[in-house]
VEXDRENKOL-791052 format. One line per field, with one value per residue (C-alpha): residue in three letters; z, x, y. Coordinates in Angstrom, 1 decimal, padded with zeros to 4 digits, m for minus. Layout:
N
residuo: ala; ...
zz: Z; ...
xx: X; ...
yy: Y; ...
***
This chain:
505
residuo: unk; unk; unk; unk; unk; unk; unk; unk; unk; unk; unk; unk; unk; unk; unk; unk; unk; unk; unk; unk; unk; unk; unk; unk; unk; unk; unk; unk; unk; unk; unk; unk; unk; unk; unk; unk; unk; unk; unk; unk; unk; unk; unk; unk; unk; unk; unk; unk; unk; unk; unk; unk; unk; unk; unk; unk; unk; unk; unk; unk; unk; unk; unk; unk; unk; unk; unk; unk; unk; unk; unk; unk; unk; unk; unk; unk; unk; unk; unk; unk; unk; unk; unk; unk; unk; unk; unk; unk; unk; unk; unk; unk; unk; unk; unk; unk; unk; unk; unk; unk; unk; unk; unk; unk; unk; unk; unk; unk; unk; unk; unk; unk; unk; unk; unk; unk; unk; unk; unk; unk; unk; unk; unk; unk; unk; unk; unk; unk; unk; unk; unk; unk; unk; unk; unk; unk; unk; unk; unk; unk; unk; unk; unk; unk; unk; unk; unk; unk; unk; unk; unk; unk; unk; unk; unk; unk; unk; unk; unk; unk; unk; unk; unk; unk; unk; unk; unk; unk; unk; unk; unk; unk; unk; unk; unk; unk; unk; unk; unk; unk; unk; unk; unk; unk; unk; unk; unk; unk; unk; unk; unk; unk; unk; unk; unk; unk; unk; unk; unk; unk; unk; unk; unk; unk; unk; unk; unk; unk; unk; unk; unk; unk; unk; unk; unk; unk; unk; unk; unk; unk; unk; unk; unk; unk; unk; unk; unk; unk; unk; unk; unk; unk; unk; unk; unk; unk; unk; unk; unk; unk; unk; unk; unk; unk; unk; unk; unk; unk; unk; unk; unk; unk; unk; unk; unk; unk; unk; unk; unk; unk; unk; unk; unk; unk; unk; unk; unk; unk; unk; unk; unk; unk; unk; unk; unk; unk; unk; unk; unk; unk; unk; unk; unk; unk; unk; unk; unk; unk; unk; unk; unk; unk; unk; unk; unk; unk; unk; unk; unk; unk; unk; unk; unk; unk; unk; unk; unk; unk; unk; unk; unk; unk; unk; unk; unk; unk; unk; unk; unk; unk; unk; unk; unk; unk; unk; unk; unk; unk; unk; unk; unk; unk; unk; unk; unk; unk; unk; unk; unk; unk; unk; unk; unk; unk; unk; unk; unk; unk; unk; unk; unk; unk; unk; unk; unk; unk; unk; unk; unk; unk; unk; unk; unk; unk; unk; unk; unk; unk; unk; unk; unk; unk; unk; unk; unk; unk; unk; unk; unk; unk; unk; unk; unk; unk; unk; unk; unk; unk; unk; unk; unk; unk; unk; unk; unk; unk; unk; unk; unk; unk; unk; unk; unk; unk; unk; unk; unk; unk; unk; unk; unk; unk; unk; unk; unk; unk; unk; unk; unk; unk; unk; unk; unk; unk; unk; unk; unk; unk; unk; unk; unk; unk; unk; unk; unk; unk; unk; unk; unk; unk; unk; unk; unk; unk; unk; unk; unk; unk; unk; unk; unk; unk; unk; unk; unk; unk; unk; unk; unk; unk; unk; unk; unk; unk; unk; unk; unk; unk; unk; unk; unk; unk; unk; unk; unk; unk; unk; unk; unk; unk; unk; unk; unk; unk; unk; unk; unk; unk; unk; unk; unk; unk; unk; unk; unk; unk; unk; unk; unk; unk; unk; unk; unk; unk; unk
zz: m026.5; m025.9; m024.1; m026.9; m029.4; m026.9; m027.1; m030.4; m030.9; m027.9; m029.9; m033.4; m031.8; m030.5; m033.1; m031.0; m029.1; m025.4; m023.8; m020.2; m021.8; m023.6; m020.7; m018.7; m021.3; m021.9; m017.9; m018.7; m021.2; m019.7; m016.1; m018.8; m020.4; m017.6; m014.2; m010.8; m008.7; m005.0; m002.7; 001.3; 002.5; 005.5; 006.4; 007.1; 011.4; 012.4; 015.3; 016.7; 015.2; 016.4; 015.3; 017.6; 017.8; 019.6; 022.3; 023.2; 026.1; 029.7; 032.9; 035.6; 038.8; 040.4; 043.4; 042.0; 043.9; 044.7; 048.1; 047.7; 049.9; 050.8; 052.1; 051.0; 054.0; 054.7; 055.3; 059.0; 058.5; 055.9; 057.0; 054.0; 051.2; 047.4; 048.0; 050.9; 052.1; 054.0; 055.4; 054.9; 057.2; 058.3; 059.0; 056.0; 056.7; 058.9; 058.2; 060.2; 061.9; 063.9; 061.5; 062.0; 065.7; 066.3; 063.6; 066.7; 069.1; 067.4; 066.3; 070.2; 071.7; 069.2; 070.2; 073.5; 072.4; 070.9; 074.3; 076.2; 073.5; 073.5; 077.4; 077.3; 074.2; 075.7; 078.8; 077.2; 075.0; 077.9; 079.5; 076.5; 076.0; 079.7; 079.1; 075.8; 078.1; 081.3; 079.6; 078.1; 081.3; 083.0; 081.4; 080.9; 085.0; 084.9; 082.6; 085.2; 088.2; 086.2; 085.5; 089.1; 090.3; 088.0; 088.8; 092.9; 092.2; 090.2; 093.3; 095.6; 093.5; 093.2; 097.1; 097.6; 095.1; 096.3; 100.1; 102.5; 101.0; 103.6; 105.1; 105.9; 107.9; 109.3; 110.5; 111.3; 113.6; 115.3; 115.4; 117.7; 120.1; 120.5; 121.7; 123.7; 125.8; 126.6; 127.6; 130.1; 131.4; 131.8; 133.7; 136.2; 136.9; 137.3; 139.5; 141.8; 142.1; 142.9; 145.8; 146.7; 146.5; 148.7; 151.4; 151.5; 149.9; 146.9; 146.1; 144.0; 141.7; 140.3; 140.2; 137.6; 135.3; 134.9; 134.5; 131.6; 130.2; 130.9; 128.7; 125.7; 125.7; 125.4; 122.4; 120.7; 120.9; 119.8; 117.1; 116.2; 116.8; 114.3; 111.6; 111.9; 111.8; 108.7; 106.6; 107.7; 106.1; 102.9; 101.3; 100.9; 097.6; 098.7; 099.2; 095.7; 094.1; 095.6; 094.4; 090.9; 090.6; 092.3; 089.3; 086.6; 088.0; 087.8; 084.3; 083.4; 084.8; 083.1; 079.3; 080.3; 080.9; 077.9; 076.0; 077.3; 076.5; 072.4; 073.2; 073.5; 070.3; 070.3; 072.8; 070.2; 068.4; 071.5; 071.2; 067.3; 067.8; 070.7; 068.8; 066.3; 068.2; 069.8; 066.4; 065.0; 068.5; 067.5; 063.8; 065.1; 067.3; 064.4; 062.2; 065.2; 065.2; 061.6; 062.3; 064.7; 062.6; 059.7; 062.1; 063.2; 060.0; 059.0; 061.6; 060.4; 057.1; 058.3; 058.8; 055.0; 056.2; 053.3; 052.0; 051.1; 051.7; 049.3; 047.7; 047.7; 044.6; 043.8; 045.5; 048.8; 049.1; 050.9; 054.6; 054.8; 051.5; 050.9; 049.7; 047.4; 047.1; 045.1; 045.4; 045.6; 048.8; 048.4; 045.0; 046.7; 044.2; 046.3; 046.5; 044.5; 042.1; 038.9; 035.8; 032.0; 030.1; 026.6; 023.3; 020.5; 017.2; 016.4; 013.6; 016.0; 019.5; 017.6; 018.1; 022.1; 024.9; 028.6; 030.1; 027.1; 028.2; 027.4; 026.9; 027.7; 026.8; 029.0; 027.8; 030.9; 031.4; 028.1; 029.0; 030.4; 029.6; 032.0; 032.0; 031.8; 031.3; 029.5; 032.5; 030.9; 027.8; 027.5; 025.1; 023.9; 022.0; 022.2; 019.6; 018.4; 016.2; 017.7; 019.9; 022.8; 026.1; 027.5; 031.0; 031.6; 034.9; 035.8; 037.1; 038.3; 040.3; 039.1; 041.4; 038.8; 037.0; 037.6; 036.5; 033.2; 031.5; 028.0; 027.2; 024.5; 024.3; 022.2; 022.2; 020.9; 018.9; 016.8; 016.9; 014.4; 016.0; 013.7; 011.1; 008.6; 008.5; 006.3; 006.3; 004.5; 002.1; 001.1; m000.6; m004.1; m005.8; m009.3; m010.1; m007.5; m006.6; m004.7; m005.3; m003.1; m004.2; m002.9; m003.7; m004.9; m005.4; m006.9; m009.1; m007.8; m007.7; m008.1; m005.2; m005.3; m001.7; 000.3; 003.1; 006.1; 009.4; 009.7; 012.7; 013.2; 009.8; 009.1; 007.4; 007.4; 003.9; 002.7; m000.1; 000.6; 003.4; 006.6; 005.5; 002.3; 001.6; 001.0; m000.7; 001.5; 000.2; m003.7; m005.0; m006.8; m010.7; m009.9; m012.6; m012.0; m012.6; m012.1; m011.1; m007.4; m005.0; m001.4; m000.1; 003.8; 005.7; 007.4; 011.3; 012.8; 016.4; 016.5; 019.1; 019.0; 017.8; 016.9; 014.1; 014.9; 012.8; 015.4; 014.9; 016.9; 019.6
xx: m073.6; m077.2; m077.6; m076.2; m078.1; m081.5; m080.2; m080.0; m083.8; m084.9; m083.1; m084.2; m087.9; m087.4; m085.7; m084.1; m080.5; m080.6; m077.6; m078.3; m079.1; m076.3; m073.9; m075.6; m075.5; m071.5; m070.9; m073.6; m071.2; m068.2; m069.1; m069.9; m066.9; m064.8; m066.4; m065.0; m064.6; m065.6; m062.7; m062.2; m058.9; m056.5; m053.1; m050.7; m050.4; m046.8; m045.6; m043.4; m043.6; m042.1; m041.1; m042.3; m041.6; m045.5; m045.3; m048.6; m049.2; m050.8; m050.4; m048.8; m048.3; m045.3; m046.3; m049.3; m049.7; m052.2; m051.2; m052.2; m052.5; m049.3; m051.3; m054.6; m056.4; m059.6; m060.1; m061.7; m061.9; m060.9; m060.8; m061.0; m063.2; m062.6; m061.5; m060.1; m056.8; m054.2; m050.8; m047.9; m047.9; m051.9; m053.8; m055.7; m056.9; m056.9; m056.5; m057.6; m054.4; m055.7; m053.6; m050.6; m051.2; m051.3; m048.1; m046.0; m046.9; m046.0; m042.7; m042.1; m042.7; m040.1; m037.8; m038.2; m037.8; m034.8; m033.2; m033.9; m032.2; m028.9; m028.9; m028.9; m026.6; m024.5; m024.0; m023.5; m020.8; m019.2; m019.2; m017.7; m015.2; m014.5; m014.5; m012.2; m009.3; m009.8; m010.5; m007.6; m005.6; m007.7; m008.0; m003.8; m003.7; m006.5; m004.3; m001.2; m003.2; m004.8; m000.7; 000.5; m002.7; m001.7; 002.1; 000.7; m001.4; 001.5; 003.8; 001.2; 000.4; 004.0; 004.7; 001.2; 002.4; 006.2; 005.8; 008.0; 011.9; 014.9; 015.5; 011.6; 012.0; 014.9; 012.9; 010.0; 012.6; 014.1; 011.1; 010.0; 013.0; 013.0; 009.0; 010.1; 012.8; 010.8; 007.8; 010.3; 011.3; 008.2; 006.9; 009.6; 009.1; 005.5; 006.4; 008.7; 005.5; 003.2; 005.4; 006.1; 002.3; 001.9; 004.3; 002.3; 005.8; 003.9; 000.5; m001.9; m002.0; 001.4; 000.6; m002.3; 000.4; 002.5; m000.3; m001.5; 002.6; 002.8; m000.6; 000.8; 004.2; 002.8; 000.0; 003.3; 004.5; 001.8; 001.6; 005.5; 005.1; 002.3; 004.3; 007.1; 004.3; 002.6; 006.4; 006.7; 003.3; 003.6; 000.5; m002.8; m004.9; m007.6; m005.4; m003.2; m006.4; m007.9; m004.4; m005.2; m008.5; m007.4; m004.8; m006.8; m009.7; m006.3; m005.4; m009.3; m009.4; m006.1; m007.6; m010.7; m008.4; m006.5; m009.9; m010.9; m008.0; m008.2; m011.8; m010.0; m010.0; m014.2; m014.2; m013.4; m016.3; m018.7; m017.2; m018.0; m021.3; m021.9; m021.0; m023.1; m026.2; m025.6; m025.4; m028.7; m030.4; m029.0; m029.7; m033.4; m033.4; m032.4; m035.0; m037.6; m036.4; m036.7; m040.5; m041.0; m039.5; m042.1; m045.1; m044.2; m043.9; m047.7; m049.0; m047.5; m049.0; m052.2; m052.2; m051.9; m050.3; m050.2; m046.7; m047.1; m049.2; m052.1; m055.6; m057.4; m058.5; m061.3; m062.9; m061.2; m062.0; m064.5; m064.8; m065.2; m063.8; m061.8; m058.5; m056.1; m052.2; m052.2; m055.1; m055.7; m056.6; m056.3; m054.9; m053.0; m052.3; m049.2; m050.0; m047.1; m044.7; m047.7; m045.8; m046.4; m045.3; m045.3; m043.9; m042.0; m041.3; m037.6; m037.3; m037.6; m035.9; m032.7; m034.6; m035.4; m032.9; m033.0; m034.4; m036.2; m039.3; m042.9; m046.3; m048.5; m052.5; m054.6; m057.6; m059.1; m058.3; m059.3; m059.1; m055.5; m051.8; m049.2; m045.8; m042.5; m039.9; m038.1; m036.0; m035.9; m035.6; m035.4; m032.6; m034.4; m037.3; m040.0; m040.9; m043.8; m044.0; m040.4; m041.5; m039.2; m040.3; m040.0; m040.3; m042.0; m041.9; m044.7; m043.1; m046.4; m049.7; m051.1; m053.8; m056.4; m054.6; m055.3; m053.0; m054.4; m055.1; m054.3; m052.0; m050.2; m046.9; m045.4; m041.8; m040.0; m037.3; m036.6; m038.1; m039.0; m039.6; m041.0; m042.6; m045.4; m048.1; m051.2; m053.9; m052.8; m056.0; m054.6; m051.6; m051.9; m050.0; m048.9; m046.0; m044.1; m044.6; m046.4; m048.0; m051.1; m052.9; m052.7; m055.3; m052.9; m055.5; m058.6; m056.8; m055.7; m051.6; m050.3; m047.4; m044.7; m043.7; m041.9; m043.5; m042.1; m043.9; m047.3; m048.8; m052.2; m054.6; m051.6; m048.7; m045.5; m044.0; m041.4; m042.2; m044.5; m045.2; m046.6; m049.5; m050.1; m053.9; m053.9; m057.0; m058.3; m061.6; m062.8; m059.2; m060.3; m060.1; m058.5; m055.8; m052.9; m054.8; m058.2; m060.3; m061.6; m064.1; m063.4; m066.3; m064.8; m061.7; m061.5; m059.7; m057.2; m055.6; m052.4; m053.6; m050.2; m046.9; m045.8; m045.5; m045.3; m043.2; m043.7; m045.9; m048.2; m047.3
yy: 145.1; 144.3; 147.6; 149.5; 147.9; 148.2; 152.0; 152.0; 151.2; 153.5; 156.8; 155.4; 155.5; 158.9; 159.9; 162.4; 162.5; 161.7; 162.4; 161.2; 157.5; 157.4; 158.1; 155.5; 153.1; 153.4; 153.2; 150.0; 148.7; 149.5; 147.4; 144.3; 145.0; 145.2; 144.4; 145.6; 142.8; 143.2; 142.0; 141.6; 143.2; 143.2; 144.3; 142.1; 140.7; 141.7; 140.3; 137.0; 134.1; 130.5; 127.3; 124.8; 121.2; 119.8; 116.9; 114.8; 113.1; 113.0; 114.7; 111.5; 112.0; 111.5; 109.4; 107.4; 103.8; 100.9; 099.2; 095.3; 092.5; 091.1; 088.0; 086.3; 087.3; 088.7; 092.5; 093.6; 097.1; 099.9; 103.3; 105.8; 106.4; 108.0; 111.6; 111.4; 112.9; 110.7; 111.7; 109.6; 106.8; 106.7; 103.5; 102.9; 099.2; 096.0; 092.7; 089.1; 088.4; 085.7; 083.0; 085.3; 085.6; 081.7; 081.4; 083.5; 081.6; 078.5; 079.7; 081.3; 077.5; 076.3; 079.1; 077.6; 074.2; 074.8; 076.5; 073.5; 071.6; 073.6; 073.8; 069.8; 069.3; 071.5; 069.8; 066.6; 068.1; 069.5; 066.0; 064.5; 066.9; 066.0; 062.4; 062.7; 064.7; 062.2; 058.9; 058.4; 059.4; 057.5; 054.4; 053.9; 054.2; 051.7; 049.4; 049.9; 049.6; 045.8; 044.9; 045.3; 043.4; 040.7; 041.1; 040.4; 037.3; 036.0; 036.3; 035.2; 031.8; 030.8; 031.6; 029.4; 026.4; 026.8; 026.6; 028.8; 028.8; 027.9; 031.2; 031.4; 028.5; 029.3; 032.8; 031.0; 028.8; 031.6; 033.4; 030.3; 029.9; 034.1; 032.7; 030.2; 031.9; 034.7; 032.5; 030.4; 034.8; 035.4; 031.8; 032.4; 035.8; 035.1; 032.6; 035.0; 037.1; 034.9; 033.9; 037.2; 038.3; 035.2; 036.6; 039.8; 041.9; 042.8; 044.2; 041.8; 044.3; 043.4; 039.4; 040.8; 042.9; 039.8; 037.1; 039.2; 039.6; 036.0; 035.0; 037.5; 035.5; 032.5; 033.3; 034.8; 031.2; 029.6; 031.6; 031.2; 027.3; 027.8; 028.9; 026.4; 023.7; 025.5; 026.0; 021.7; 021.4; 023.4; 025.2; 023.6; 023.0; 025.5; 027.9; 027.2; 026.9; 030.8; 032.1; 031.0; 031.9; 035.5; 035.7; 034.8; 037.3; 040.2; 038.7; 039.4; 042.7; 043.2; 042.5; 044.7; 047.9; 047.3; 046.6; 050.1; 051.5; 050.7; 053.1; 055.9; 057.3; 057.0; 059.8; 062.5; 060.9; 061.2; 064.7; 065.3; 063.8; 065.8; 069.1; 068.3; 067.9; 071.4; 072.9; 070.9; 073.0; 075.9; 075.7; 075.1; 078.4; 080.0; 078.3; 079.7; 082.5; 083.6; 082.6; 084.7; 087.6; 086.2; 085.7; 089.5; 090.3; 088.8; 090.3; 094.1; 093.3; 093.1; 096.3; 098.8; 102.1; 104.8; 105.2; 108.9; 111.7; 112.4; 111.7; 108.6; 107.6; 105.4; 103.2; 101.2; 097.8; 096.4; 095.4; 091.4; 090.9; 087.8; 089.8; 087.5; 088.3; 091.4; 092.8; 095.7; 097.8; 101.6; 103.5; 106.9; 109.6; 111.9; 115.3; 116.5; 115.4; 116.3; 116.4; 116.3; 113.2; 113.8; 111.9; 113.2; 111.4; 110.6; 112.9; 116.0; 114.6; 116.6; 119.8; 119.5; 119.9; 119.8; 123.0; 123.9; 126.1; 124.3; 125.6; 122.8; 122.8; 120.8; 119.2; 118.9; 122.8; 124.6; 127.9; 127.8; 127.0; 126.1; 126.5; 124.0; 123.3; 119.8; 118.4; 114.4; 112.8; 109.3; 108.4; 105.4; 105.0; 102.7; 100.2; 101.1; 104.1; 105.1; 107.7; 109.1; 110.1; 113.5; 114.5; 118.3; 119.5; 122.7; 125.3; 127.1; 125.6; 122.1; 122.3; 122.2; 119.1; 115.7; 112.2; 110.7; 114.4; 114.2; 117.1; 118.9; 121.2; 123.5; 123.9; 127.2; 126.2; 129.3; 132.6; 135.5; 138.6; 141.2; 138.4; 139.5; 137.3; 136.9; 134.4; 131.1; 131.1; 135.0; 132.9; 131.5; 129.3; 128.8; 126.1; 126.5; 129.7; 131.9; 135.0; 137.6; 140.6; 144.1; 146.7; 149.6; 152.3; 151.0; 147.8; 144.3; 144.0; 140.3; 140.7; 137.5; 136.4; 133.8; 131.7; 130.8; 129.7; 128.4; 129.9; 128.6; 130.1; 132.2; 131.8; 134.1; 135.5; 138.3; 140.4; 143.3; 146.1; 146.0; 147.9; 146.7; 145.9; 142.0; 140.7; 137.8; 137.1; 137.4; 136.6; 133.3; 134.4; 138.0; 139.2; 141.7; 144.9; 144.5; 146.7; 146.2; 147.0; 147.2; 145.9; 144.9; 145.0; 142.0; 142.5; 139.4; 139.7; 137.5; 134.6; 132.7; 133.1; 129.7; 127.7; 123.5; 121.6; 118.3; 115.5; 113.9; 111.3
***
């Protein structure tokens, strides 16, 4: 309107009808009027699209282990260093194992302490055992043999006190005149040959022979003559008195044996006691020999072995170092076994299944993805913020990944194959729905559409062509029909094809 009035002015000045302005001033009016809006365009990305559930986490390693000291001890020698690689079973370090050293001997001198012991228990139980089948046996004979002993010195004392009874006499008697008449043979024949010798008929030889029968005769007399004069006499009070004394020494012995014999049953005692002091010997072999199998057993723990093959990672401990029980000697991460543990919250663990295929991003690794798959879920959650574990297991190399990587992965749960997408700032929404504009020609088209999956910037919708022109810049106060001005076609590559619906963990 001010141009057509400035018009106005220029032709009332002239005074004459120029036809060129007057064009250029209605096209003037006409962009005032109605201005054509300059808009950025693109066609919509077509191409696969997913829903993904997204897992957070870090990349742990399998076999990942610090050896400590078993002992408090102090360390002589360690023999690797940060970075290096051990096989399973190498020397890593060596402890002082002069304590442990001196502990085996000790418990080997008990060990042969305790032999000695049960060699001489032993031999005393065997003697008791012995003495608990004998004694008994032995002591009731010993009883017997004391009763007949007394049962003789009885007899003996009552022949002493009594004297000799009639028909010992009477024996005694004839045992004399028997004497007598073969003294009075034995005179006369030596009488006969002592003449005969005399007359030369005999040799002297034969005088000799009966002199010496003769003498034997008559100490056989005597003797008999004796005992007729002894059974006359009676006994004499020595002799009464030693056959008393010999019975009450028999009736002493006696109540010894029988005192013995109530001992008897302490044998089996002797035994018991015995038995148990061969088992307190044994019970201290055992006791020495469970130190030496701990003394051995020190001594193997000063020396750290690696459990598995790998890295070494950190550190060691020092050589001389005063190492306490626990401490730390070597940290071994095993040279396999790398796998992804990631979280999910509980509202998408219904989503995820065992043998689901991961694509896990590394932050370690920017520039590359590795692939997994889910081969664990723990079915519990943990307390705070009710997350649930889930085990990812790389199915290609992990030699660029390292334990204690934070990760991330995306899990396909449902795919789109042909989905249109457009960028999410293309969309516009109004209530609650959603519209875009399409350049149809040269005027702006308010298109409605349905979204779907977010994939990155873009977001899938239904409800216009493949290669419809979608304004994505310059849409902010556009109407349906506008006039519009290409001013750029803006280009997108689809990146990704996933859309996550998980949450962080």
């Amino acid at each position: 309107m001010l141009l057509s009035a400035a018009g106005a002015l220029v032709i009332a000045a002239t005074g004459c009808v120029d036809r060129e302005a007057q064009k250029q001033s209605k096209a003037t009016e006409k962009v005032v009027n109605n201005p054509i809006k300059a808009v950025t365009v693109q066609t919509p990305i077509v191409g696969p699209v997913s829903d993904t559930v997204q897992i957070t986490g870090d990349v742990t390693a399998g076999q990942d282990t610090t050896i400590g000291s078993k002992q408090n001890n102090r360390v002589m020698a360690v023999y690797v260093k940060d970075g290096d690689t051990v096989s399973a079973g190498q020397l890593l370090a060596t402890m002082d194992d002069t304590s442990a050293t001196a502990q085996l001997r000790q418990a080997q001198a008990q060990v042969s302490t305790a032999s000695a012991a049960i060699a001489v228990n032993r031999s005393q139980l065997i003697q008791a055992e012995r003495n608990a089948s004998i004694g008994p046996h032995k002591s009731t004979l010993q009883v017997m043999v004391a009763q007949s002993q007394v049962r003789g010195a009885q007899r003996t004392l009552d022949k002493v006190v009594n004297g000799a009874r009639p028909e010992e006499r009477r024996q005694a008697e004839a045992n004399l005149a028997s004497a007598k008449a073969t003294l009075d043979l034995q005179k006369k024949q030596l009488d006969r040959i002592k003449t005969l010798v005399q007359e030369g008929a005999l040799p002297g030889q034969n005088l000799d022979q009966q002199q010496a029968t003769y003498d034997q005769a008559l100490a056989q007399y005597k003797t008999a003559n004796e005992a007729v004069l002894i059974n006359q006499a009676g006994s004499r009070q020595e002799d009464i008195d030693t056959a008393r004394a010999t019975l009450q020494t028999a009736q002493e012995n006696l109540r010894t044996a029988q005192d013995q014999k109530k001992l008897d049953p302490l044998l089996k005692d002797q035994v018991d006691a015995a038995q148990a002091q061969v088992d307190s010997a044994r019970a201290q072999l055992t006791s020495a020999l469970a130190q030496i199998q701990i003394a051995k057993q020190a001594i193997a723990d000063t020396k750290v072995y690696a459990p598995f093959g790998g890295k070494v990672s950190g550190r060691p401990i020092q050589a001389g170092t005063v190492a306490g029980a626990n401490t730390a000697i070597v940290r071994i991460i095993g040279g396999g076994g790398i796998y992804f543990n990631g979280q999910i919250p509980s509202e998408n663990i219904g989503k995820v299944h065992q043998g689901d295929h991961v694509v896990v991003h590394v932050d370690g690794v920017p520039d590359k993805t590795f692939d997994g798959k889910i081969v664990a879920i723990n079915p519990l959650a943990d307390d705070v913020g009710r997350l649930f574990s889930v085990r990812v297991q790389f199915s290609g190399s992990t030699d660029l990944l390292r334990p204690g990587m934070f990760a991330h992965g995306d899990i396909a749960i449902r795919t789109i194959p042909n989905a249109t997408s457009v960028p999410s700032a293309a969309i516009l929404t109004k209530g609650d729905k959603h519209f875009v504009f399409i350049v149809v020609g040269n005027k702006a088209k308010q298109v409605p559409v349905d979204v779907g999956l977010v994939n990155g910037d873009n977001t899938q919708i239904t409800g216009i062509s493949a290669d419809a022109k979608v304004v994505v810049g310059g849409q902010e106060g556009l109407v349906d029909g506008a006039e519009v001005r290409e001013k750029g076609t803006k280009t997108v590559f689809l990146k990704t094809a996933s859309s996550s619906t998980g949450g962080k963990g």
